[in-house]
N, C-alpha and C positions, 0 to 999 in steps of 0.2 A: 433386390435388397442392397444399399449399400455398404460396402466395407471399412472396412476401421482406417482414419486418416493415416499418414504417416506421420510418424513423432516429431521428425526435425529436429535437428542438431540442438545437442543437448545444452542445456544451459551451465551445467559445471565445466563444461569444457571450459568454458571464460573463467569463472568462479575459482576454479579448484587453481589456476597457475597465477590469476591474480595474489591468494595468499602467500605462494611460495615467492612470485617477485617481493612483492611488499616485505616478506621475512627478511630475504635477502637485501632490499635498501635500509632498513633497523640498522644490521649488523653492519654492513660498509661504511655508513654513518658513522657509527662508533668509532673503527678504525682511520674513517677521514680526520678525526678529532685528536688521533694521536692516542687513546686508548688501550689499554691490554685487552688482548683478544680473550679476553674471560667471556663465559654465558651471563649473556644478557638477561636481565627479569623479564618474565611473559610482560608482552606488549598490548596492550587492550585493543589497539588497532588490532592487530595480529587474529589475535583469541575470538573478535568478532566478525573477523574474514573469513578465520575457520568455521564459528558454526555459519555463518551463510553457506560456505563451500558446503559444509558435511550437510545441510538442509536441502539444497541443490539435488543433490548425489541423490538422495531419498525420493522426492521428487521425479529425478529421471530414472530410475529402479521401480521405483511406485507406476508409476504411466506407463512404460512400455511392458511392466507385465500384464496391467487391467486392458491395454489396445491387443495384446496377443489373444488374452481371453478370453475378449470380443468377436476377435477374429475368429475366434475358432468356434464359440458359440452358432455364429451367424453363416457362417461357411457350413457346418453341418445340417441344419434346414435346409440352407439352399443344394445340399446335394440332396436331400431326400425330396423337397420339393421337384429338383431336376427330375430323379425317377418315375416321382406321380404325373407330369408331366407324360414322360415316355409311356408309361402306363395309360394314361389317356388317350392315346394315341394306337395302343394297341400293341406298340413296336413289343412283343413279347424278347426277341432277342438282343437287344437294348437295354432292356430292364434287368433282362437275367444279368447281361455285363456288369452293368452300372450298379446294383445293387448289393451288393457286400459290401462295396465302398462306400457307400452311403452308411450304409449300417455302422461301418466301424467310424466316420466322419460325427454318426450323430451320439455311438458313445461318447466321442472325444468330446462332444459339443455338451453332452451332460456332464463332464466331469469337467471340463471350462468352467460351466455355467456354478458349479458348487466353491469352484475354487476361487471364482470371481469375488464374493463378498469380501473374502479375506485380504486380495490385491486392491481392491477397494480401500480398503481400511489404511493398508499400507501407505497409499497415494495419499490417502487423507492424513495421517502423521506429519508425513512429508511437509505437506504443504501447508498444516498447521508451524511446524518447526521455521519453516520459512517467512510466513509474516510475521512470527516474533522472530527472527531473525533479522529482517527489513526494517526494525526500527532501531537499529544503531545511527548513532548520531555520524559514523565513519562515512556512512552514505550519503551523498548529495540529497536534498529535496525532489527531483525530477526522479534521481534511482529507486530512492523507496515509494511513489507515487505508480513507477512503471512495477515495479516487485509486486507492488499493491493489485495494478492491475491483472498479476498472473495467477496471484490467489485468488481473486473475485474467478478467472478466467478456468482456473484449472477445479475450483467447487462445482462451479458449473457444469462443465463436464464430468465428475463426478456423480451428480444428481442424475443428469443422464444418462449414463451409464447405467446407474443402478433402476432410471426405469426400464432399459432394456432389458436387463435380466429379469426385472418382473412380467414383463412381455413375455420374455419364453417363458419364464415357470408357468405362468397363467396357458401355453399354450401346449403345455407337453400333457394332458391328457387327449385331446386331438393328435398329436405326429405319434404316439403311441398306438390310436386306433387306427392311423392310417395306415403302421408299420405291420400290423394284424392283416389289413384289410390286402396289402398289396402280397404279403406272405403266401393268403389264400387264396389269391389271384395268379398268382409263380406257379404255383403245385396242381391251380386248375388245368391253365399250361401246359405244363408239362406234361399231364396225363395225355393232353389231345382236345381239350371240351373245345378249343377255339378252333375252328376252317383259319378264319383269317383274320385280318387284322380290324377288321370293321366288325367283327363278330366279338373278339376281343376285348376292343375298347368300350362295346357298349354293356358287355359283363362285367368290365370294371366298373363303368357309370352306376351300377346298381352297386355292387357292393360299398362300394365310398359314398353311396345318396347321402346315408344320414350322418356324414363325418363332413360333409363339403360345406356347408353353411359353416360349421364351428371354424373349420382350416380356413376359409375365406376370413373370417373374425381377425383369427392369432393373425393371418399372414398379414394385414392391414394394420393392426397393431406394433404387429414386432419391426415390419418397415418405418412406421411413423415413428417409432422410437428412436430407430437406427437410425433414421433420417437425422431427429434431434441432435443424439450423439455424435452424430460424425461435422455436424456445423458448429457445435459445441469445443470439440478436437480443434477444428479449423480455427475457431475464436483464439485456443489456449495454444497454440502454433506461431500466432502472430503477435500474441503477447510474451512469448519467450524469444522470439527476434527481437521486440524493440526493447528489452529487455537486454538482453546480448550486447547492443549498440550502447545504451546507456552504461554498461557495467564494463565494454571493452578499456575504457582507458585508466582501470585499475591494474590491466598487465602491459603497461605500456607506462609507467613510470622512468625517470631518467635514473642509473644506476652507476653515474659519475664515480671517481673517485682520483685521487693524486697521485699522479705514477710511481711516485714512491712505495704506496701503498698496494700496487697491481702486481702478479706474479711477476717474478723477473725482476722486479724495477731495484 
């Protein structure tokens, strides 16, 4: 099953110090001009730097919580998969190991999976606030075209996402029956019914017959999902790089002034 991309360097990181330079050339400005250092009126540049900044911010809060809650979704199957695995196999002392961990891996994975819709939503705000953001006229043509491509880029993984959660939900009445099924394979176990481990794995086989067809289903499902979602990440990765490149020479402005005007001078 694959795992949740990594985020990659966030996008406010540029965003958020771009406004504060830009703030900061406004005001030196003024002073270049021989001005009293009074407050200046909000600057429209300014004010439309900041909501892209504060849009950004949301954006990367919104994504690395929905990739965490993926992650733990999908981590939890794969431990209890791992134990069916073992179970198969017969290793009785294996399964006993490995198996509380699983157990506690796949409440967390249900309580991911609930809290996913809501980080969802989040990520969705986000990156609504950001294509109304992206059409300030402050932006170049190329900057709001690449912004454009990250809201195209981060909906998309979005959609994704949310069909992977419907992958699991569709599949937790199977890892429910199997969590049954391996329970009362432990406690056969334990009692002694197994010699060995050939004897074992094929009493599992019986008990899991009519739960393997279903678990084959989800487990093909929630991969193909996964699959989706994590090329989808990948997409929205690469559009918040060339994104970054296009928006870097907003903090990189020149912040001259006349040495008269510089501490000391």
């Amino acid at each position: 099953m694959t795992r949740g991309t990594p985020i990659g360097r966030p996008l406010a990181a540029l965003t958020l110090p771009a406004v504060l330079v830009l703030a900061a050339v406004l005001g030196m400005a003024a002073c270049s001009r021989g001005a009293d250092p009074v407050p200046a009126p909000a600057d429209p540049t300014s004010s439309s730097l900041d909501a892209l900044s504060a849009a950004t911010d949301l954006v990367n809060q919104g994504r690395a919580t929905a990739l965490e809650r993926a992650r733990k979704v999908t981590e939890g199957l794969e431990r209890r998969d791992a134990v069916d695995g073992l179970a198969s196999a017969g290793d009785r002392s294996a399964v006993r190991s490995a198996d509380d961990a699983a157990d506690t891996a796949i409440t967390m994975a249900l309580g991911a999976l609930d809290d996913l819709g809501p980080a969802l939503a989040a990520y969705q705000r986000g990156i609504d606030d950001l294509g109304r953001a992206a059409t300030s006229s402050d932006l170049s043509t190329e900057q709001r075209r690449l912004i454009g491509t990250v809201v195209a880029a981060v909906r998309a993984e979005i959609s994704a996402t949310r069909d992977l959660a419907s992958a699991v939900r569709a599949g937790v009445p199977a890892y429910t029956a199997l969590a049954g099924h391996l329970d009362e394979w432990i406690r056969r176990a334990r009692a002694g019914w197994y010699r060995n481990e050939t004897e074992a794995a094929n009493a599992y086989a019986v008990l899991v017959g009519d739960t393997r067809a279903a678990l084959d289903r989800v487990r093909a499902a929630v991969a193909r999902a996964d699959e989706a979602r994590a090329a989808a990440g990948e997409r929205t990765t690469e559009a918040l790089r060339a994104a970054r490149a296009a928006l870097a020479p907003l903090t990189t402005r020149p912040t001259e002034l006349p040495p008269s005007r510089l501490p000391g001078g």
